[in-house]
N, C-alpha and C positions, 0 to 999 in steps of 0.2 A: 785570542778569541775573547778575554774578557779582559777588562780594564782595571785599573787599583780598585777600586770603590766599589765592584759589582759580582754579585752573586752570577751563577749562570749553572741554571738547573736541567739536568737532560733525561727525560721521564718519556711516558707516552699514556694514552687516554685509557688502554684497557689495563693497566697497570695500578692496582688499589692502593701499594706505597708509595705510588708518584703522585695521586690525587690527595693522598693526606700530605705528603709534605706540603704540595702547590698551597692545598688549601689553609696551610699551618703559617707561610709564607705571606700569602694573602691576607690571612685575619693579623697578623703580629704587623700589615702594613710595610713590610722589607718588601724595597723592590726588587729585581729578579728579573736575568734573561730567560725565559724557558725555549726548550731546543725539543721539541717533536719529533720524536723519533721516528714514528710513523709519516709524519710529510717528507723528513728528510733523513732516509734510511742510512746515509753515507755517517753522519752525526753519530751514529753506533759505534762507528771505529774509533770516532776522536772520544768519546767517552771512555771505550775500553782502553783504547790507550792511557787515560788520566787514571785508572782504577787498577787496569788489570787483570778485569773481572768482567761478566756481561749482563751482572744484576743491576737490576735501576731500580729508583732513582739514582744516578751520579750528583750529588752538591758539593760542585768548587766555589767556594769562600776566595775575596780577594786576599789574602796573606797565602793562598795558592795551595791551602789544605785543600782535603776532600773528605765527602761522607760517601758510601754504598748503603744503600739502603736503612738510613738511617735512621734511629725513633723520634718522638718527636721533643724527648726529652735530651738526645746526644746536639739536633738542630737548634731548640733554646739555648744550652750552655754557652755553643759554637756562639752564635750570633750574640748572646753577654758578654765572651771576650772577646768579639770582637768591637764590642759597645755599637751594636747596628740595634739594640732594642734595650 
């Protein structure tokens, strides 16, 4: 589902820690697949199965880590090692 080089984030719109990461994502200019949960309810399972968990935001990073619900200071670090910002 995601390629070396690409984030791919799986949130939904009434969800307050998936509109700050988006929107963390957005201003820091890292591009980013977003996966709507809401349009595509199936996308829930592939997330839980990346986490384990059925809290969102899920952020898989290309080096195939992950965040759950992440701050917006654990998403900075992330994307410093991985030199995307």
């Amino acid at each position: 589902m995601t390629n070396a080089n690409e984030i791919t984030m799986f949130g939904a719109e009434w969800c307050r820690d998936c509109r700050r990461t988006k929107a963390q994502l957005d201003g820091l200019g890292v591009a980013y697949t977003y996966v709507d949960l809401e349009a595509d309810p199936s996308a829930a399972d592939v997330a839980k199965e990346i986490s384990g968990r059925t809290n969102i935001p899920v952020v898989v990073y290309p080096d195939a880590s992950h965040h759950v619900e992440p701050s917006n200071a654990d998403v900075e670090a992330k994307l410093r090692e991985l030199s995307l910002i």
